[in-house]
C-alpha positions in Angstrom: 80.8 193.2 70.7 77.3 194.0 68.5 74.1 194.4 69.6 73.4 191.0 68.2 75.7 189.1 69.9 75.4 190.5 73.0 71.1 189.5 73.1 72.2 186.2 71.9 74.5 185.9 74.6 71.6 187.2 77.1 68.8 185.5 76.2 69.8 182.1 74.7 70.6 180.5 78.2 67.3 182.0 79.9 65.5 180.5 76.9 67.0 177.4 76.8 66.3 176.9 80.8 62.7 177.7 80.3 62.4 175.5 77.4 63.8 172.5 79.2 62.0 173.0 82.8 58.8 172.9 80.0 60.6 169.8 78.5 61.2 167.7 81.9 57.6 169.4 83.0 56.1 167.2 80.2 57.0 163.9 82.2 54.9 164.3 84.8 51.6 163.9 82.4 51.9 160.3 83.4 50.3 160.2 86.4 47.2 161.0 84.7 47.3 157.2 83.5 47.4 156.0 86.7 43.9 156.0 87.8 44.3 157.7 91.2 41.9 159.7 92.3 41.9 163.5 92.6 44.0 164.0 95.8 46.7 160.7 94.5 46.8 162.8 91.1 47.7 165.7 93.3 50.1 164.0 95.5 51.7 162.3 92.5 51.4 165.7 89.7 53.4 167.5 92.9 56.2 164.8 93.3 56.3 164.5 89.3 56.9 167.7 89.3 60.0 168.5 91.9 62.6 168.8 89.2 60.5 171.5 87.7 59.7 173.9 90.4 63.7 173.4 91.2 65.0 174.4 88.2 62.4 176.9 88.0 64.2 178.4 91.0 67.2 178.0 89.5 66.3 180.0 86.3 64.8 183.0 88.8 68.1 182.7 90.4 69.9 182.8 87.5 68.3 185.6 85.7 70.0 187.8 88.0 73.3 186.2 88.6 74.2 184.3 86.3 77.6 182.6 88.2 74.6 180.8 90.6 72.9 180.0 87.7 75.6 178.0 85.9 76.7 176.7 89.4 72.8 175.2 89.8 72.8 174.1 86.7 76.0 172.2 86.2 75.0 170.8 89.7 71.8 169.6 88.4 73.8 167.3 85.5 76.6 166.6 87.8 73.7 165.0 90.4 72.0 163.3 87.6 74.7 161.3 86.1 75.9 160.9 89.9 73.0 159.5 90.8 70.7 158.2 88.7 71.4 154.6 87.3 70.1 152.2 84.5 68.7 154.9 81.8 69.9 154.9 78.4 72.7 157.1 77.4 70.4 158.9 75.0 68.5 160.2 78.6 71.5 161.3 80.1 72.3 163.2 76.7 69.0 165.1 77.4 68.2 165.0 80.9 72.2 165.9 82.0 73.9 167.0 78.8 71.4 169.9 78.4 71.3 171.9 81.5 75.2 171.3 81.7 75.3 173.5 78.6 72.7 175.6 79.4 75.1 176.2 82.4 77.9 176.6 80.3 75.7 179.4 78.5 74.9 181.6 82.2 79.1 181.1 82.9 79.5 182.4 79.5 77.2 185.1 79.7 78.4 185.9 83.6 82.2 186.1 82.2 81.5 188.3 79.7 78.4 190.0 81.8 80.3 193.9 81.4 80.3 193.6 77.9 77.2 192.5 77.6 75.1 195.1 79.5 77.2 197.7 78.0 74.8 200.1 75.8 
């Protein structure tokens, strides 16, 4: 396996997770429109913001081993399309589809994890 490969393997998942605990982090700007005072923006910028400091967790977790990583990660999608009603599909594309393959990505990397941390 090249040295290409085997940082493309590495990095794309741990990239991918970050970038898409930033996307999800980006819905929780809406309680700003709500008007409710400092501690209710609190309160509600804390709740908002749940899926984010999980799945921050999960991408700690991951970084090391990856097999938990893909296991919280699948999870995540599996509990989202299991629980979550009445969104378009195009949410459950984004919001499910993506960690599931970032999940796929750390199962990947955690199959293949001699290989790639061979020098």
């Amino acid at each position: 396996m090249n040295t290409t490969l085997k940082k493309t393997l590495f990095w794309t998942p741990r990239i991918a997770g970050i970038l898409f605990i930033l996307f999800i982090s980006l819905f929780a700007l809406d309680i700003f429109d709500m008007k409710l005072g400092f501690w209710g923006t609190i309160v509600g910028l804390f709740m908002h913001l749940i899926p984010s400091i999980l799945l921050t967790i999960a991408i700690v977790v991951a970084w090391k081993w990856e097999w938990f990583g893909a296991l919280l990660f699948i999870g995540w999608a599996l509990w989202y399309v299991a629980f979550m009603r009445g969104f378009p599909w195009v949410a459950y594309v984004l919001i499910a589809g993506l960690p599931a393959l970032i999940g796929l990505l750390f199962l990947v990397d955690w199959i293949w994890r001699e290989q790639i941390r061979a020098r």
